[in-house]
C-alpha positions in Angstrom: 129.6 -62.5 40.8 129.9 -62.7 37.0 127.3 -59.5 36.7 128.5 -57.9 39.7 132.2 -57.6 37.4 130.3 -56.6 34.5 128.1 -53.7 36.5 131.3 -52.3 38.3 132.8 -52.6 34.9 130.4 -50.3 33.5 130.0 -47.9 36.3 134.1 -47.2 35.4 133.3 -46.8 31.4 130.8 -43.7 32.6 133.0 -42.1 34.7 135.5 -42.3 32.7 134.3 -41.1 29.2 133.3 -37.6 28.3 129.6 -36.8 27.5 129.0 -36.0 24.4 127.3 -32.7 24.6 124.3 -31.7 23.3 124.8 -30.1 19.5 122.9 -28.1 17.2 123.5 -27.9 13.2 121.8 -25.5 10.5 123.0 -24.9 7.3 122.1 -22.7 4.5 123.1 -22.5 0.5 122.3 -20.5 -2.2 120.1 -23.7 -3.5 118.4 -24.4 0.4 118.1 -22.4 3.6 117.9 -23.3 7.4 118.3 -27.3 7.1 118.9 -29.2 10.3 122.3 -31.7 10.4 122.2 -34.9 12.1 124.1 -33.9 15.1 126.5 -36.7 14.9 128.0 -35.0 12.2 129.5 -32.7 14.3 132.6 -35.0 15.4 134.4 -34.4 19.0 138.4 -35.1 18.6 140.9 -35.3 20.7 145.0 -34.1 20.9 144.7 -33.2 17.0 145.9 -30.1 15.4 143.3 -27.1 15.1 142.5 -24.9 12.7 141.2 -22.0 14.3 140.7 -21.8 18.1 138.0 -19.7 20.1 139.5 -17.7 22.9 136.7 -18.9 25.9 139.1 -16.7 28.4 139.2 -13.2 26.5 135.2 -12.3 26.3 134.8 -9.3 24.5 131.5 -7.0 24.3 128.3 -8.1 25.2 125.4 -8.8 22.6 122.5 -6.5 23.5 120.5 -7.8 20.6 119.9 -8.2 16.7 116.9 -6.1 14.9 115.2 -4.5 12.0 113.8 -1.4 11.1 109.8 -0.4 11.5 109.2 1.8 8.1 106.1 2.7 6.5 106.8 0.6 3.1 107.8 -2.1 5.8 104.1 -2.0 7.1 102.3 -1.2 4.0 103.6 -4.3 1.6 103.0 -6.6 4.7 99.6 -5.2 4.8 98.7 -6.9 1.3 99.4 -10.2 2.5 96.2 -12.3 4.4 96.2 -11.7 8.0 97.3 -15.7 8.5 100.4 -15.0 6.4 100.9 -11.4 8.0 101.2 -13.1 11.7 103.3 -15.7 10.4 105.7 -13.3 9.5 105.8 -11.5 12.6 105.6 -14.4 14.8 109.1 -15.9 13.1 110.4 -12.5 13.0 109.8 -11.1 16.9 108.3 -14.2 19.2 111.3 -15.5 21.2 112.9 -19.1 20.4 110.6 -19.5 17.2 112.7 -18.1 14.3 114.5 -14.5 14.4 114.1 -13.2 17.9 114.7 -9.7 16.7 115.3 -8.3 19.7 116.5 -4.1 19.0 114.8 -2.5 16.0 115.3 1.1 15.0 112.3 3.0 13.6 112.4 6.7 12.3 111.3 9.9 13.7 109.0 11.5 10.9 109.6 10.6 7.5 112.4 8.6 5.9 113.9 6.9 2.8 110.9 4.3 3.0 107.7 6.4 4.0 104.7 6.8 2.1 105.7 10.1 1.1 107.3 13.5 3.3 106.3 14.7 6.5 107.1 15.6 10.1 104.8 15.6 12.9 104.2 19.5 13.1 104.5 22.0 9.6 103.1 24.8 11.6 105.6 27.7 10.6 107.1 29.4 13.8 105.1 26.7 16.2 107.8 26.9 18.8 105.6 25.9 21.6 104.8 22.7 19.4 100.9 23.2 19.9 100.1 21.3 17.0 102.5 18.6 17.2 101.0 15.3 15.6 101.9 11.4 15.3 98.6 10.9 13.3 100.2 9.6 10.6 101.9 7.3 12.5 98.8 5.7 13.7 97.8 4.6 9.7 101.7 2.6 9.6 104.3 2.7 12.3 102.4 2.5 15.2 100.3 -0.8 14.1 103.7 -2.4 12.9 105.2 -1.6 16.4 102.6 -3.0 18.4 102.2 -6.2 16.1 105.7 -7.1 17.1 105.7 -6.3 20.6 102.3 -8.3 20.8 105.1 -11.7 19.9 107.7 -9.8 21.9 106.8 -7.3 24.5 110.6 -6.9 25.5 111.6 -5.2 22.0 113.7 -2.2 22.5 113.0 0.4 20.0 115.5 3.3 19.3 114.3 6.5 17.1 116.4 8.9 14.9 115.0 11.5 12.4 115.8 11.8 8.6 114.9 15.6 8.7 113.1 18.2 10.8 110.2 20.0 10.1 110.6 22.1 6.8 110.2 25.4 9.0 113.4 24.6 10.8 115.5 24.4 8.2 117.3 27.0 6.2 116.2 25.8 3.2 112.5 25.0 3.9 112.9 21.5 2.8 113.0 18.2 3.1 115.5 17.1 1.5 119.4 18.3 0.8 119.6 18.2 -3.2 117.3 17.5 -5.8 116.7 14.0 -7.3 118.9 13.9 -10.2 121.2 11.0 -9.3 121.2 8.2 -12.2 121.5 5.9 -9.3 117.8 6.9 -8.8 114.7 6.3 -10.9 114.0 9.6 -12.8 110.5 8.8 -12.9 110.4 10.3 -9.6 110.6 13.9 -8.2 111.0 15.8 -4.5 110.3 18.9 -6.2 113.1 20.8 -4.9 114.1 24.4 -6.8 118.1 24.9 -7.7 118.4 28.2 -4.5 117.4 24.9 -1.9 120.1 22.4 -2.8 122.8 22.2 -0.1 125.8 20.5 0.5 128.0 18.0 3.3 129.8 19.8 5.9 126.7 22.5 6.7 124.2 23.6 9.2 120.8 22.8 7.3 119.1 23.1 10.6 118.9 27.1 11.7 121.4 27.7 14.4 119.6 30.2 16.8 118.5 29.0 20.4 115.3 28.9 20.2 114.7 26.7 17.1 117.7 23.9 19.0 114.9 24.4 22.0 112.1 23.6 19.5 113.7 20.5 18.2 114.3 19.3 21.2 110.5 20.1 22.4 109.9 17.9 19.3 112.0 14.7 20.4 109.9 15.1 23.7 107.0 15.4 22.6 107.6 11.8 20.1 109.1 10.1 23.1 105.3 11.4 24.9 103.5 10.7 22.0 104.6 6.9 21.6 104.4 6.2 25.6 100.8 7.5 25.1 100.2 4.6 22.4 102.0 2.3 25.3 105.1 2.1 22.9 108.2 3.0 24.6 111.0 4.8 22.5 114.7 3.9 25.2 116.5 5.9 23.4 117.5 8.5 20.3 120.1 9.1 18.1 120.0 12.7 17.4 120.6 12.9 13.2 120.3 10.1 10.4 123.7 10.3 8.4 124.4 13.3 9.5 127.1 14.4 6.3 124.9 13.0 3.7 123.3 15.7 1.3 120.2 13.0 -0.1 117.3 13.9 -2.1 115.2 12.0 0.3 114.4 12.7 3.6 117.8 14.2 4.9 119.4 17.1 7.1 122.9 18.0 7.1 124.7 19.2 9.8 128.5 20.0 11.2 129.9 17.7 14.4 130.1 21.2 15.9 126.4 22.1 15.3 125.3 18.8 16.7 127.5 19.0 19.4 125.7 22.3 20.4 122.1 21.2 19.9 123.1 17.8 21.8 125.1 19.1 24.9 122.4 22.3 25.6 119.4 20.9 24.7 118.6 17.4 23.5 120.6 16.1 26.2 119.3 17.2 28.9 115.5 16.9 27.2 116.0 13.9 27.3 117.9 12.8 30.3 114.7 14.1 31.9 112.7 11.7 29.8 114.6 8.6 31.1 115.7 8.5 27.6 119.4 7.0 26.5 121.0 9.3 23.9 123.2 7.8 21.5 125.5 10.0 19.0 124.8 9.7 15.4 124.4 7.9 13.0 127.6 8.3 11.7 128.3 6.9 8.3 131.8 8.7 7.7 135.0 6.7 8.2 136.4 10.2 9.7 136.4 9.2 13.6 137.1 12.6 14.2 133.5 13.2 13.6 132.4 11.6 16.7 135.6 12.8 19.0 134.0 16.4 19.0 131.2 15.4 21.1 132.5 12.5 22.8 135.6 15.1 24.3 132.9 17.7 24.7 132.2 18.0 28.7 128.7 18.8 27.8 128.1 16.6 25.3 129.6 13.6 26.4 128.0 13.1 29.6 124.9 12.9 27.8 126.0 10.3 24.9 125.7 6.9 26.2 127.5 5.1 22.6 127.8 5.5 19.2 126.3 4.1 16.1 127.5 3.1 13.0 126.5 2.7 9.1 127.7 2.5 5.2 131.3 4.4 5.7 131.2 4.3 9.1 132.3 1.1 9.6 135.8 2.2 8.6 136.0 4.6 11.5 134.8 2.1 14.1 137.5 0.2 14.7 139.5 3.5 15.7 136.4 4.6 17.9 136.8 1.2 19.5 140.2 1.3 20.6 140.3 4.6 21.8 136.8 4.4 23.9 137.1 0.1 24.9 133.7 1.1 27.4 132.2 3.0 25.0 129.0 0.8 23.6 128.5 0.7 19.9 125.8 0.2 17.6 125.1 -1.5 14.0 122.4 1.0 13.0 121.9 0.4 9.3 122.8 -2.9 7.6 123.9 -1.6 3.9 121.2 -2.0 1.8 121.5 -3.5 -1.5 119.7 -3.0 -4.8 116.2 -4.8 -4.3 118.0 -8.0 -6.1 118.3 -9.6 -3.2 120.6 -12.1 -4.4 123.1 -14.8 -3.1 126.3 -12.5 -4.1 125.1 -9.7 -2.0 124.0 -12.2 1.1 127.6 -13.1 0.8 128.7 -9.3 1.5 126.3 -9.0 4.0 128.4 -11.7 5.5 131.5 -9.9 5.6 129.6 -6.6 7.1 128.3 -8.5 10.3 131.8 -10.0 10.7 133.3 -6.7 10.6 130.8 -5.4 13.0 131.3 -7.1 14.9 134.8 -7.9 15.5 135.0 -4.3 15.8 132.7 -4.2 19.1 129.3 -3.6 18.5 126.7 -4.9 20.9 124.3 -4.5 18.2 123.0 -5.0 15.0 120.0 -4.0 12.9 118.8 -5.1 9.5 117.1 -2.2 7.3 113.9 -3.0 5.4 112.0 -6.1 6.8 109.4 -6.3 4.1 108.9 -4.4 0.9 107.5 -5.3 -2.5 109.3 -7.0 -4.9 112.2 -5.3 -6.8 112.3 -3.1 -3.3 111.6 0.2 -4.6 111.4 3.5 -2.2 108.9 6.6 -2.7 112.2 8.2 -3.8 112.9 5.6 -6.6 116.0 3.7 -4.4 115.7 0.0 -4.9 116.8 -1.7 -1.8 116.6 -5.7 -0.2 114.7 -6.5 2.4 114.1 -9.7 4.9 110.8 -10.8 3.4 109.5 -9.6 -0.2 106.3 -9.2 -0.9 104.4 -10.4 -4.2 101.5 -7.1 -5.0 99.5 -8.9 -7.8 99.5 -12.8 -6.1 99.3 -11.4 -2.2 102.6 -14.0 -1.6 105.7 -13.6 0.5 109.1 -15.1 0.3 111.9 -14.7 3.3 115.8 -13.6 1.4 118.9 -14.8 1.3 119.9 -12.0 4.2 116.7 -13.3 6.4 118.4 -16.4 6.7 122.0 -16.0 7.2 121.0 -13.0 9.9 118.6 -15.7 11.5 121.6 -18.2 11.6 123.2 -15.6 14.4 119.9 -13.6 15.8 118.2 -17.2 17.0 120.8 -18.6 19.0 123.0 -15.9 20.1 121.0 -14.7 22.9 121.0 -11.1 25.1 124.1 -10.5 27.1 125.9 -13.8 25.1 129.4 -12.7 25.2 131.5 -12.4 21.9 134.7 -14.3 21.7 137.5 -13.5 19.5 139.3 -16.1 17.1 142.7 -16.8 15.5 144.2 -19.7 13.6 144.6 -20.3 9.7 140.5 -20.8 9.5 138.6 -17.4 10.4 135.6 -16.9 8.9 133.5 -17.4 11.9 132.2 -15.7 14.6 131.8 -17.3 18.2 129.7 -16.4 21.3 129.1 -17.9 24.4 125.3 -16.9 26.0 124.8 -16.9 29.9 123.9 -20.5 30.1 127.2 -21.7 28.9 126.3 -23.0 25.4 128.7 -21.9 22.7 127.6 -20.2 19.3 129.5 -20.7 15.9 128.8 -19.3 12.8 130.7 -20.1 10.2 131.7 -19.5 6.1 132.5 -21.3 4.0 133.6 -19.4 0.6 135.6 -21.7 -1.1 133.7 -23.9 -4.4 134.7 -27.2 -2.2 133.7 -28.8 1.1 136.1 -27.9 3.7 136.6 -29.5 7.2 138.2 -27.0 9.3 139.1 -28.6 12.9 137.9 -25.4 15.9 138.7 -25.7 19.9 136.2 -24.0 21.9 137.0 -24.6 25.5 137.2 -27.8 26.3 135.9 -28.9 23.3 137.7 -29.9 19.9 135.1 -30.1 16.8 135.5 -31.1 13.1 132.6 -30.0 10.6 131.9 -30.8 7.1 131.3 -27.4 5.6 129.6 -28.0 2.2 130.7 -25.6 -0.7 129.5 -22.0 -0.6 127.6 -22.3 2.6 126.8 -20.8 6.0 126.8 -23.1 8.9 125.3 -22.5 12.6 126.5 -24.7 15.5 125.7 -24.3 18.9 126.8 -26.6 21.7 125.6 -26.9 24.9 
C-alpha cells in the first residue's frame, strides 16, 4: 500500500512540473572564443519581472542563410596551408552542423578588390558576339574554391556581381574609375591609369548604345553557362558592384537611370531565360531613391526579385524596408575593416549584423574568408578576414569576426524566422528555426557581468553574461 502512495505520488510530481528543456550555451571574449556553459546555468523563472521580451507572435522575415565571399586572395592564401589544414577549414566553414554552415556566398564576376591582378573574361575589342569569351582564369582560383565548399555543402547558393566590365565597354577603357592616389591606400602600388581616364560618381562608365547593353548581357550569359559547365550553379546576379563608387580598383560607375535601362531591356530578360534570380545592386548609398527608379520601373521591376545592401547602404535600408515589407533584402558585403582584425572592430561588426538585420534582411555575407596576415589587396587595401593565413610558417588562425558570425550562422538555421524584441535589455537578436527551438544571441558591452532576465514564449530565462562578451543560447 505504502509504495503504491509513493508511486501515485510521483506519477502527480511529473505531471505536474514543467520539463526543463533542452539548452545550449556558447560564449566568446576577447581573451577565449566558442566555450560551451554548463547548461544549468541557464536558469528557468517564473512570475518575475523581465528585461527584455521576444515577441514569439510577430515573426518577421525569413533567414535564407549566412555566407562569405569566394575571391582569388581567398583561394590563393588558403592554398599555402597543408591540404589537412586546408580541409579543416573548409569543413568548419561549409559542412552542415560542424561549425559555420555558411550557407549563401557571393563570388565576383571577373575581377575584383581581391583578385590576383585585373581581368574580365573576354578583352577582345568590339567581340560583340562574345566568341572568345573565357573563365580560364577562373579555373587556376575561383572555381577550385567553389567546388571545395560545395564538396562539404552541395546545397550552397552562390550569387555573382561584377566589379567592372571588360575595358572595351567602357568609355574610358579601363578598369578602374580613378587612379590610386588615396593615402588610405598603399602608394607602393599602381593601376596605371592616365589623368584623361579618371571619372567620377553619378556617371555612365559603361557606353550607353544598344548593342554594347546586349553584349554585357551576352556576357552575364555566357558566366552563368560557363559555371553550369564546371557543374557550379550561379541562382542569381546582381547587376553592378557599388554602383556610385569611383575606386581605383576594379570598379564601374553607373546612374540608377542607366542601370535601369541595361536591367529592364536586357539583363532581365537574359536572364529570366537562364532560370536566373536578378537582384538590384549592390547599393552602398544611403539615398533609397537610388533603388526606387528601378523598383517603380514597369520594366525593371518585374525582373528584380530584392535588393542588396553594403557600407552606406545600410542607412537607406530601413526606408526600402518599410515602403516594399515583401520585398527580400540582402547583406551583400559585411564592412571590411583594416586587416587588424581586432576585438574593437568584432564589436562593430556586432552592431552591423544587428542593424541588418532588424532592418529585414534574409541574408548576410561576410567578405574575405581567408587572406594573409595584415590582409592586404593587389590594390594595397588592408582588410580582415575569417581565417588569416601565416605565408612564412604555412599556419592559420580563425578572427574575432569568425567567431561571433559563427555564434549566429551555426544555429540559426534556413527559413528560422526572425523575432523582434523590446524591453530595457536589447542587444540581442532572437530566431525561432522550423523545429521550434529558439535562438539568442546576445551582448554584453558593459566592463561588468550582467544578468538580464528574457521571455521567449513560454519560457522565462536569467543568464550570467560575463563582461565584454558575446553569448549564444538556443533552447529547444
Amino acid at each position: 500500500m505504502k509504495n503504491r502512495i509513493i508511486l501515485i505520488l510521483c506519477l502527480l510530481y511529473t505531471v505536474s512540473c514543467n520539463v526543463r528543456p533542452d539548452v545550449e550555451w556558447i560564449v566568446s571574449t576577447s581573451e577565449y572564443s566558442w566555450k560551451s556553459q554548463s547548461p544549468d546555468s541557464v536558469k528557468f523563472l517564473k512570475n518575475v519581472k523581465f528585461d527584455a521580451e521576444v515577441d514569439v507572435q510577430n515573426p518577421q522575415q525569413t533567414i535564407e542563410g549566412f555566407g562569405t565571399c569566394f575571391n582569388e586572395l581567398g583561394w590563393t592564401s588558403l592554398s599555402l596551408l597543408s591540404e589537412i589544414d586546408r580541409e579543416n577549414i573548409m569543413k568548419e566553414l561549409f559542412a552542415p552542423g560542424i561549425g559555420a554552415n555558411f550557407t549563401v556566398c557571393r563570388m565576383p564576376v571577373a575581377a575584383n578588390d581581391f583578385s590576383r591582378n585585373w581581368y574580365s573574361y573576354n578583352e577582345t575589342d568590339g567581340d560583340f558576339e562574345m566568341k572568345n569569351f573565357s573563365i580560364d582564369n577562373d579555373k587556376e582560383t575561383l572555381i577550385p574554391f567553389i567546388k571545395n565548399a560545395l564538396k562539404y555543402n552541395p546545397d550552397i547558393k552562390v550569387w555573382a556581381s561584377p566589379w567592372s566590365p571588360p575595358q572595351w565597354m567602357k568609355d574610358n577603357k579601363h578598369y578602374a574609375c580613378k587612379p590610386l592616389n588615396d593615402p588610405y591606400f598603399d602608394l607602393n602600388f599602381t593601376n596605371g591609369m592616365l589623368p584623361e581616364q579618371e571619372r567620377a560618381e553619378g556617371y555612365n562608365m559603361f557606353i550607353q548604345e544598344d548593342e554594347y547593353f546586349k553584349a554585357y548581357a551576352l556576357y552575364f550569359a555566357k558566366f552563368i553557362e560557363a559555371y553550369r559547365a564546371e557543374n557550379i550553379n550561379i541562382s542569381m546576379v546582381m547587376p553592378q558592384n557599388e554602383f556610385n563608387s569611383c575606386q581605383p580598383f576594379p570598379s564601374c560607375t553607373w546612374t540608377a537611370a542607366g542601370l535601369n535601362r541595361f536591367v529592364g531591356k536586357f539583363l532581365g530578360p537574359k536572364m529570366n531565360e537562364l532560370g536566373v534570380e536578378l537582384v538590384f545592386g549592390t547599393m552602398e548609398r544611403p539615398d533609397p531613391l537610388l533603388v526606387d527608379t528601378l523598383l517603380k520601373d514597369p520594366e525593371s521591376s518585374k525582373y528584380i526579385k530584392g535588393v542588396g545592401f553594403q557600407w552606406a547602404g545600410k542607412e537607406s535600408i530601413g526606408k526600402i524596408h518599410k515602403k516594399y515589407p515583401e520585398l527580400k533584402l540582402y547583406q551583400t558585403e559585411q564592412e571590411c575593416g583594416n586587416g587588424k582584425n581586432s576585438w574593437e572592430y568584432c564589436r562593430y561588426a556586432w552592431t552591423l549584423m544587428k542593424h541588418y538585420l532588424e532592418n529585414g534582411v534574409s541574408v548576410y555575407d561576410y567578405w574575405n574568408t581567408s587572406l594573409e596576415e595584415g590582409g592586404m589587396s593587389r590594390w594595397g587595401w588592408r582588410q580582415n578576414s575569417l581565417v588569416t593565413v601565416n605565408s612564412t610558417d604555412k599556419t592559420y588562425k580563425y578572427t574575432y569576426e569568425y567567431w561571433l558570425l559563427k555564434h549566429v550562422s551555426k544555429y540559426v538555421l534556413k527559413d528560422a524566422k526572425f523575432l523582434p524584441v523590446s524591453g530595457t535589455f536589447d542587444n540581442l537578436l532572437s530566431f525561432k528555426n522550423i523545429d521550434g527551438s529558439y535562438v539568442v544571441v546576445l551582448y554584453n558591452d558593459k566592463n561588468e557581468t550582467v544578468k538580464p532576465v528574457i521571455k521567449i514564449g513560454e519560457h522565462t530565462v536569467s543568464v550570467s553574461l560575463q563582461p565584454d562578451s558575446f553569448n549564444t543560447i538556443v533552447i529547444k
